[in-house]
C-alpha positions in Angstrom: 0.0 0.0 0.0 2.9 2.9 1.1 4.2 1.6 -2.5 1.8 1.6 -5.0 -0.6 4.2 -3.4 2.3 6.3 -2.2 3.7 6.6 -5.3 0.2 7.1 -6.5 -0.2 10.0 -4.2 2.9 12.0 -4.6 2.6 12.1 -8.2 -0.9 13.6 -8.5 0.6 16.3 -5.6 3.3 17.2 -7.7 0.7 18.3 -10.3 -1.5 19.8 -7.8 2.1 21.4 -7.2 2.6 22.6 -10.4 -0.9 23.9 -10.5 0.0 26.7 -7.5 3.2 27.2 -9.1 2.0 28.4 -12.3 -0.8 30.5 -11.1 1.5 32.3 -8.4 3.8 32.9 -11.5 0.6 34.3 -13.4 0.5 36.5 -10.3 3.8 37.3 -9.9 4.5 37.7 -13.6 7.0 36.0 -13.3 8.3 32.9 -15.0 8.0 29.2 -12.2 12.0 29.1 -12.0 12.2 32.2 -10.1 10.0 30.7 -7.5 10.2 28.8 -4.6 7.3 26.2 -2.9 8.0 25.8 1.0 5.1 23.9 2.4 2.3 25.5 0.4 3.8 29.2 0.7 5.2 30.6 -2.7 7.4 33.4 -2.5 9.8 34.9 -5.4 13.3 33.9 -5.4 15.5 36.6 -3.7 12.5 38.6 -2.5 11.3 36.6 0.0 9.4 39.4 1.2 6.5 38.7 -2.2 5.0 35.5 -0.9 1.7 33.8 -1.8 0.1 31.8 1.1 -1.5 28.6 0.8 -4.8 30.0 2.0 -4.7 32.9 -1.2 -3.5 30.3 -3.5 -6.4 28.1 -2.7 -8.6 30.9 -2.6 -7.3 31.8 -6.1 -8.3 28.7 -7.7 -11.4 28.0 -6.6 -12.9 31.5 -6.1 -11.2 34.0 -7.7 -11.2 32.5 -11.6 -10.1 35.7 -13.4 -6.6 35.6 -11.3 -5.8 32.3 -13.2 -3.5 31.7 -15.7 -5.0 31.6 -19.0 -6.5 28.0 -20.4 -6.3 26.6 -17.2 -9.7 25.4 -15.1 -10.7 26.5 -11.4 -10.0 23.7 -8.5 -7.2 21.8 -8.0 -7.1 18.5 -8.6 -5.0 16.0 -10.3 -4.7 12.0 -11.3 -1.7 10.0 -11.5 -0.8 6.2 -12.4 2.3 4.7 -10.8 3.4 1.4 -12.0 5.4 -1.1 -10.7 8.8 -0.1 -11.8 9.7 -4.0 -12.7 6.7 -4.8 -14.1 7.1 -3.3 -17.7 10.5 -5.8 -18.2 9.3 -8.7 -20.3 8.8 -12.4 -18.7 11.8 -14.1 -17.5 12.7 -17.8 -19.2 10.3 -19.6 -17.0 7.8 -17.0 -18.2 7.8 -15.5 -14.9 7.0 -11.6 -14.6 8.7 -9.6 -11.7 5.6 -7.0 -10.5 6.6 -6.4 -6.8 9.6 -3.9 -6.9 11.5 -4.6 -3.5 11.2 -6.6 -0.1 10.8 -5.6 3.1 13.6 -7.9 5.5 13.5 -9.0 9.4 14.8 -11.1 11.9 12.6 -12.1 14.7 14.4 -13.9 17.9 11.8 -14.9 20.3 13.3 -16.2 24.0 10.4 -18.8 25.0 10.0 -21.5 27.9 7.8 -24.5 28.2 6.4 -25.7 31.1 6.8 -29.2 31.0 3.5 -30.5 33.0 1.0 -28.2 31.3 2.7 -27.7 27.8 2.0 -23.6 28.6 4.3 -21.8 26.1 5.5 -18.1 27.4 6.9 -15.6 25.7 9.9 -14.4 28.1 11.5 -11.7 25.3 11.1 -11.2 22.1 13.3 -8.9 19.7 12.3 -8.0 15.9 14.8 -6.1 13.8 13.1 -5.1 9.8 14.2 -2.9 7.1 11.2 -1.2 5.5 13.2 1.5 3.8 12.0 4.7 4.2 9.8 5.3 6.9 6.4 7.5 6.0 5.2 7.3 9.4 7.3 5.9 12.5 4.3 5.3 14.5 2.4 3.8 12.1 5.2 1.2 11.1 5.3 0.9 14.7 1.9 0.0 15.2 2.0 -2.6 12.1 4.8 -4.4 13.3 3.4 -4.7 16.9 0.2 -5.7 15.3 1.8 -8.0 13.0 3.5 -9.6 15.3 0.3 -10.2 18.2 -1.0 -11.8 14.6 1.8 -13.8 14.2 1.6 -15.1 17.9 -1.9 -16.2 17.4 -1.4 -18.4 14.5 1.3 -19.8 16.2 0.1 -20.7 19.3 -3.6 -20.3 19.5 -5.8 -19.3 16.2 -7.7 -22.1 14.4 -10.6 -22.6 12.1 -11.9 -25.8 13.1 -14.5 -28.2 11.5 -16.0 -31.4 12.7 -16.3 -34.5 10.4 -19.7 -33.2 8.8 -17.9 -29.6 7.4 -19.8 -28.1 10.9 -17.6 -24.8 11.7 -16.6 -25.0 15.4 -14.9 -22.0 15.7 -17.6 -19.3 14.4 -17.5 -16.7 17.2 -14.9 -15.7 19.9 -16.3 -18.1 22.2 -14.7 -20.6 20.6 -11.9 -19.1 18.6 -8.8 -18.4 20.5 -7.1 -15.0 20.4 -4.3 -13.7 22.4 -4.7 -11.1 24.1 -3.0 -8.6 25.9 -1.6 -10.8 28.2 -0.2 -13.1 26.2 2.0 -10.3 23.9 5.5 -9.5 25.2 7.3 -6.1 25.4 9.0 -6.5 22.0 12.4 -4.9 21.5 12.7 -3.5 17.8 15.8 -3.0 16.1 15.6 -0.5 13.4 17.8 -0.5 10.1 16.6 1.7 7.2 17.9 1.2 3.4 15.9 3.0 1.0 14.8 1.4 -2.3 15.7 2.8 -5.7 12.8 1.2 -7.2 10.1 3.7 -5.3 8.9 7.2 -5.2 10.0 7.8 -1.5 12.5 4.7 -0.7 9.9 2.9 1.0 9.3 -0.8 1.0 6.5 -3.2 2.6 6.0 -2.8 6.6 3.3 -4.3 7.3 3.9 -8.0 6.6 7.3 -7.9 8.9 5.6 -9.0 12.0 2.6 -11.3 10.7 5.3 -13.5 8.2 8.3 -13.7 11.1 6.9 -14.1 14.2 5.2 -17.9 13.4 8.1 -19.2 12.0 10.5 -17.9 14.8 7.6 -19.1 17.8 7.5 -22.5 16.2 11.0 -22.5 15.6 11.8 -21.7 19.2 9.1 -24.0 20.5 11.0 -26.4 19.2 14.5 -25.7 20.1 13.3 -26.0 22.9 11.2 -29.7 22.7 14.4 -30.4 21.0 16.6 -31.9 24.0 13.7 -34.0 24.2 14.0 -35.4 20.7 10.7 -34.3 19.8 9.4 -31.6 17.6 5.6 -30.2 16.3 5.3 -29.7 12.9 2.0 -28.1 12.8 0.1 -24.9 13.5 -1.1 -24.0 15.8 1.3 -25.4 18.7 -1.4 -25.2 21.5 -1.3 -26.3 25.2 -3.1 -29.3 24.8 -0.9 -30.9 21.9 2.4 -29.9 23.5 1.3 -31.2 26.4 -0.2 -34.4 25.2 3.6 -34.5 23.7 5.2 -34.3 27.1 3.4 -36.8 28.3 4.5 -39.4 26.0 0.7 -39.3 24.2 1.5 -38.6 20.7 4.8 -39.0 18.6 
C-alpha cells in the first residue's frame, strides 16, 4: 500500500504542485523558475518578502477564476498512475514476470520456555529487527509491526478454524476461537535499520507483513528448540497447550 498508493499520491501532488506554481507565476508575472514552494507558501526567489500563502492560493483557484493563468480550469485537482517499476520488463525464461519492486527484511528472535507439566508456552522476550526502507510514518510502522507480530503469535500458538467431520464450523465466534490477548503479547524490542529502495517514489518498502510473516516461524522454531533436547518436535500450527502437552506426556509422537 505505502508503494503503490504512495507513489500514486505523490505524483498527483506534484501536479497539484505545479498547478499553484503556475498560477503564483501568473500573479507574480514572473516565470516558475524564479519561484520557490515551501510547504504550500510561494514566495519569489530573492524577495522573500513577495510570498503567496497557501490560503490565497487556494482561494485563487477556486474563487477567484479571473486571477488564473489563461486556459487553465478553477479547483485543484489532479490524477496519477504509478506502475510497478519491474513490471514493464518482459517475462523471464520460465515466463515469470517480476511485479513487486523490492522486499521488506526482518529477523525475529523470540526467547520462549515451556512448562513441562502443562505444555504452557511463554513468551519471556522477544526482539524484531526489519528494514522497510523509508519510513512515511514511524508510528504507524510501529503499530504494524506490533500488530503484525500479536497476529503472528496467534497463528502460532492459539488461532484455528476448526471443523467437525460433517464440514460443521466450530470455531464461528470468539467463544470458541482463540485469540491472544493482551496478556499473552510480550514487550518486544525492535531494532531499526533503514535502506531505501531505488525502485520507489520515496524509498519505501512493505511494513506491514514484517511482523505477521516472522513471528510464526520464529515461535514455532523456538518452541522447538526447545522440545528439541527432548527429541521431539511439532510440525504443525497451531502449537497449542493441549498438543504440546499431550507431547510431554508421552501421548502422541
Amino acid at each position: 500500500m505505502a508503494i503503490m498508493l504512495g507513489g500514486a499520491a505523490a505524483g498527483a501532488a506534484e501536479k497539484i504542485k505545479k498547478q499553484l506554481l503556475e498560477i503564483a507565476a501568473h500573479n507574480f508575472q514572473l516565470p516558475v523558475d524564479r519561484l520557490i514552494y515551501d510547504g504550500g507558501d510561494i514566495s519569489v526567489d530573492g524577495d522573500p518578502d513577495k510570498v503567496m500563502n497557501w490560503n490565497l492560493l487556494i482561494d485563487i483557484a477556486h474563487r477567484q477564476y479571473h486571477k488564473m493563468p489563461l486556459g487553465s480550469e478553477p479547483g485543484l485537482q489532479a490524477q496519477h498512475t504509478w506502475e510497478v517499476p519491474t513490471g514493464g520488463a518482459l517475462p523471464a525464461e520460465d515466463g515469470t514476470v517480476q511485479m513487486y519492486p523490492c522486499y521488506a527484511f526482518e529477523a525475529h528472535i523470540p526467547l520462549i520456555t515451556i512448562d513441562p507439566d502443562t505444555g504452557q508456552v511463554e513468551i519471556l522476550d522477544y526482539h524484531m529487527g526489519h528494514d522497510c526502507g523509508t519510513v512515511l510514518n514511524p508510528d504507524v510502522v510501529r503499530g504494524m509491526s506490533l500488530g503484525g507480530i500479536a497476529h503472528g503469535i496467534g497463528a502460532a500458538l492459539y488461532e484455528k478454524f476448526e471443523y467437525d467431520e460433517g464440514g460443521q464450523h466450530l470455531s464461528g465466534s470468539f467463544m470458541d476461537y482463540l485469540l491472544p490477548s493482551s496478556h499473552e503479547i510480550p514487550h518486544v524490542e525492535m531494532i531499526k535499520h533503514y535502506t531505501p529502495s531505488p525502485l520507489t517514489t520515496f524509498g519505501q518498502k512493505g511494513s506491514g507483513e514484517s511482523g505477521y510473516l516472522g513471528a510464526p516461524a520464529a515461535i514455532a522454531s523456538a518452541v522447538n528448540d526447545a522440545l528439541a533436547p527432548l527429541g521431539k518436535s511439532i510440525d504443525t500450527l497451531p502449537m497449542r497447550v493441549r498438543d504440546i502437552e499431550a507431547l510431554l506426556n508421552g501421548q502422541t509422537e
